[in-house]
C-alpha positions in Angstrom: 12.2 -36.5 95.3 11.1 -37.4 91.7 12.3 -34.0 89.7 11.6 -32.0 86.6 14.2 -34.1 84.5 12.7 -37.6 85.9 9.5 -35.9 84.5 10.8 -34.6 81.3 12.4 -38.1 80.2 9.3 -40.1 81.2 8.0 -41.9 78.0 4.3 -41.7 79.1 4.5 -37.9 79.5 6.4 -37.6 76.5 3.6 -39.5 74.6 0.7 -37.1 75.7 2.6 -34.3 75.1 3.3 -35.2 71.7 -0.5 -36.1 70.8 -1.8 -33.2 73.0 0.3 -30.9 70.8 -0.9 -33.0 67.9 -4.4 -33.1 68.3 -4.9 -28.9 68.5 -2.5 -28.7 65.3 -5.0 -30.8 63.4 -8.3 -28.4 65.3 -6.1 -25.3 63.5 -5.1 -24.0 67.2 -2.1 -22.3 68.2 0.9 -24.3 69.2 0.3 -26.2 72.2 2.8 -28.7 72.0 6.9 -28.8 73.3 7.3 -25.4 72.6 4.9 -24.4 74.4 5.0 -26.6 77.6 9.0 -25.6 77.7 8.5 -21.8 77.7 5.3 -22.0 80.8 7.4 -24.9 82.7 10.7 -22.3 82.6 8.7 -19.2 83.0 7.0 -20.8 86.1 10.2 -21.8 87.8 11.9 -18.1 87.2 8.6 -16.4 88.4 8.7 -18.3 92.1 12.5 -18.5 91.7 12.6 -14.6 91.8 10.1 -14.1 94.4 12.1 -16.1 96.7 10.4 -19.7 97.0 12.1 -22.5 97.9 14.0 -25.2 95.9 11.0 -27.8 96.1 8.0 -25.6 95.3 10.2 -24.0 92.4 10.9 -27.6 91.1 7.1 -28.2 91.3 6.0 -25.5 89.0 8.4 -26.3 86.4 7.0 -29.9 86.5 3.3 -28.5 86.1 4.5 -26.3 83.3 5.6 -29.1 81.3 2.1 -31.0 81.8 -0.4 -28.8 82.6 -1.8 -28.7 78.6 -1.7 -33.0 78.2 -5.5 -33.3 78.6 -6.1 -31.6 75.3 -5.1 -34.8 74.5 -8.5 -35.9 74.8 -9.8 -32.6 74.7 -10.0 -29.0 74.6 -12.9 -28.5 76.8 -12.0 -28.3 80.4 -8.4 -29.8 79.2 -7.2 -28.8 82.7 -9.0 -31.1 85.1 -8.3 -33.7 82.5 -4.5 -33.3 82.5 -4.4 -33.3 85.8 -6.5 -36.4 85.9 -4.3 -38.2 83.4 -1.5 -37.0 85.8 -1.9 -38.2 88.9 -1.2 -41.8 88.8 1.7 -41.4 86.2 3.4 -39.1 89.0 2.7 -41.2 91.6 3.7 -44.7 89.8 7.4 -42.4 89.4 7.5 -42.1 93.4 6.6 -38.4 93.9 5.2 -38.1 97.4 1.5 -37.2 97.1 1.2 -34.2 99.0 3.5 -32.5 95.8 1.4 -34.7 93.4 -1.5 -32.9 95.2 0.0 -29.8 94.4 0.6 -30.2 91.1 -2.4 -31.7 90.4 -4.4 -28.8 91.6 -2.5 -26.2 90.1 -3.1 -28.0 86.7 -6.5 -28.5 86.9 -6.7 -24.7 87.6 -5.0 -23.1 85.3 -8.3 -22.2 82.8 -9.9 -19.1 83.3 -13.2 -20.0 82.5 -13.0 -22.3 85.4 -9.6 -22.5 87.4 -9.0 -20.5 90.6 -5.5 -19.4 91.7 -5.3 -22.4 94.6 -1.6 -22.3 95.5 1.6 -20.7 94.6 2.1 -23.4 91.9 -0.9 -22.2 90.3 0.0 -19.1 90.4 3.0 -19.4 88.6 1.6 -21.4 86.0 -1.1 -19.1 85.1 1.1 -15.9 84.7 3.6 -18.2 82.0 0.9 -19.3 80.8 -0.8 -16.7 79.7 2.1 -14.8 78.6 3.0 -17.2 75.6 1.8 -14.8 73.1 4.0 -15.1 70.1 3.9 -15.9 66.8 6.3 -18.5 66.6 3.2 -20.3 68.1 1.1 -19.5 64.9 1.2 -22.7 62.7 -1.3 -21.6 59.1 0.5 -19.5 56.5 -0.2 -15.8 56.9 -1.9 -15.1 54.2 -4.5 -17.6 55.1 -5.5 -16.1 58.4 -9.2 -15.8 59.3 -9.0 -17.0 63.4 -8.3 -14.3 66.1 -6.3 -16.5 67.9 -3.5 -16.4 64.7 -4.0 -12.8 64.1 -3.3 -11.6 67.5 -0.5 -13.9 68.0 1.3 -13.5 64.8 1.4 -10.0 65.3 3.5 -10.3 68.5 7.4 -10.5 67.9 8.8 -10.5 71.6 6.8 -11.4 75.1 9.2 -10.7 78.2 7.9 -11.8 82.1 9.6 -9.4 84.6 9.9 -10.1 88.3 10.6 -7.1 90.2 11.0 -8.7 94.0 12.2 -5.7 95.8 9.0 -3.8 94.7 7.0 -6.9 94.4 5.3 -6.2 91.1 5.2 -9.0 88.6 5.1 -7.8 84.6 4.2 -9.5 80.8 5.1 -6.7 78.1 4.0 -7.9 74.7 5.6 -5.9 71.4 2.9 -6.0 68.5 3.3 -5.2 64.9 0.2 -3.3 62.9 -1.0 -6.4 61.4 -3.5 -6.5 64.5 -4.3 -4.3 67.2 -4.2 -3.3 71.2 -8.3 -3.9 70.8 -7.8 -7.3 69.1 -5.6 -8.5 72.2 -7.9 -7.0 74.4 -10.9 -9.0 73.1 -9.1 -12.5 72.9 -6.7 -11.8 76.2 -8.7 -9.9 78.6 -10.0 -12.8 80.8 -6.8 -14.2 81.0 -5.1 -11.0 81.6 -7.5 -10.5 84.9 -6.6 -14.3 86.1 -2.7 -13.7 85.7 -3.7 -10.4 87.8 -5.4 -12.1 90.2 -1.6 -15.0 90.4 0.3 -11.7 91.1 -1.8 -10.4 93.7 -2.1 -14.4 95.3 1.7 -14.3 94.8 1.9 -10.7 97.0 2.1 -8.6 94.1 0.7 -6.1 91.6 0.4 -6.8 88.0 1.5 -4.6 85.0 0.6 -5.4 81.3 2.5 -3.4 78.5 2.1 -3.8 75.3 4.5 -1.7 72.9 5.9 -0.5 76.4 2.8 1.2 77.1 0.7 0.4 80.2 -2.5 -0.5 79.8 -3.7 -1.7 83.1 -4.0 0.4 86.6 -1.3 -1.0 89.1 -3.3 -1.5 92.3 0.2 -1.1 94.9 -0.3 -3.5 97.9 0.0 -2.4 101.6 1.8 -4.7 103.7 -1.3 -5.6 105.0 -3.2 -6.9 101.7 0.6 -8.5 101.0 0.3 -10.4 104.1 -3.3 -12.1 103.1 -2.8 -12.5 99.8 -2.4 -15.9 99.8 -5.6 -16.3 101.8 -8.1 -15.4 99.4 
């Protein structure tokens, strides 16, 4: 089996993670480079580590972690399906067997809420660490200087904590803010993805929470067994 660390040390991945990261630093974006890609790939693996999924499937999302943001490489438009594009034979010239290229492949190419669907576990997972990387180590212009959403919102945010509560299934991002921007301001920028990672947990067999400041702001829909149960069918 071709693993996260055959992955990580491959000099072609390496390369696009680099100029993906590259690229949005010179379009003034937030950081989307090793930093980034580290914290989703490690978030994924805890997420379906803690819910109970196997070894393999674990390994898997830690590998689309670490690539799922490459295509912005070429683009930020629809950089998903063009990661996983630019994936695919890269995985496959290492040896990984292509039903788990398949995998990963759709997982990355779905992990944008204006177009990605929660497809698989793997997707799942790398849509909830995704979308909790809210910080503002990740906020590269001098504060002063500020005039994007994107770096208000993020700067503002000093700690962002994923919780996995398997006995109750309920799956958690808390976000602490300073009063440099707002709960409004996050809810205008992060609503959409907010309602995807809600839509992982619930895929995953469990209820979502958002906090920010340790205050809920989101309704937690409990799950019957029943709903549990078909989760992953919808």
């Amino acid at each position: 089996m071709v693993t996260f660390d055959d992955v990580q040390n491959n000099p072609e991945i390496q390369a696009l993670i680099r100029e993906a990261g590259h690229v949005l630093s010179v379009m003034n974006y937030t950081e989307h480079g090793l930093r980034h890609v580290s914290y989703v790939s490690r978030t994924a693996h805890m997420i379906l580590t803690k819910l109970g999924y196997d070894e393999k499937t674990c390994e898997l999302a830690k590998i689309a972690g670490y690539i799922h943001d490459v295509g912005n490489m070429i683009n930020r438009k629809n950089h998903g399906i063009t990661a996983a594009t630019l994936c695919y034979p890269i995985l496959r010239d290492m040896g990984m067997d292509l039903d788990d290229v398949c995998e990963i492949c759709a997982a990355v190419g779905n992990h944008e809420e204006e177009i990605g669907w929660v497809v698989n576990p793997i997707a799942a997972a790398l849509i909830i660490a995704d979308k909790s990387d809210a910080h503002r180590t990740r906020v590269k212009r001098i504060a002063q200087h500020f005039d994007d959403i994107h770096d208000i919102v993020n700067y503002s945010i000093r700690k962002n904590i994923v919780l996995v509560d398997s006995e109750h299934k309920i799956i958690s991002i808390k976000f602490y803010m300073d009063n440099s921007s707002s709960v409004m301001d996050y809810l205008r920028l992060f609503l959409p993805r907010m309602m995807m990672c809600e839509k992982a947990a619930r895929f995953l067999g469990c209820a979502f929470r958002l906090y920010i400041n340790d205050i809920i702001i989101n309704t937690v829909r409990q799950m019957s067994p029943n709903q549990i149960d078909k989760a992953g069918e919808e």
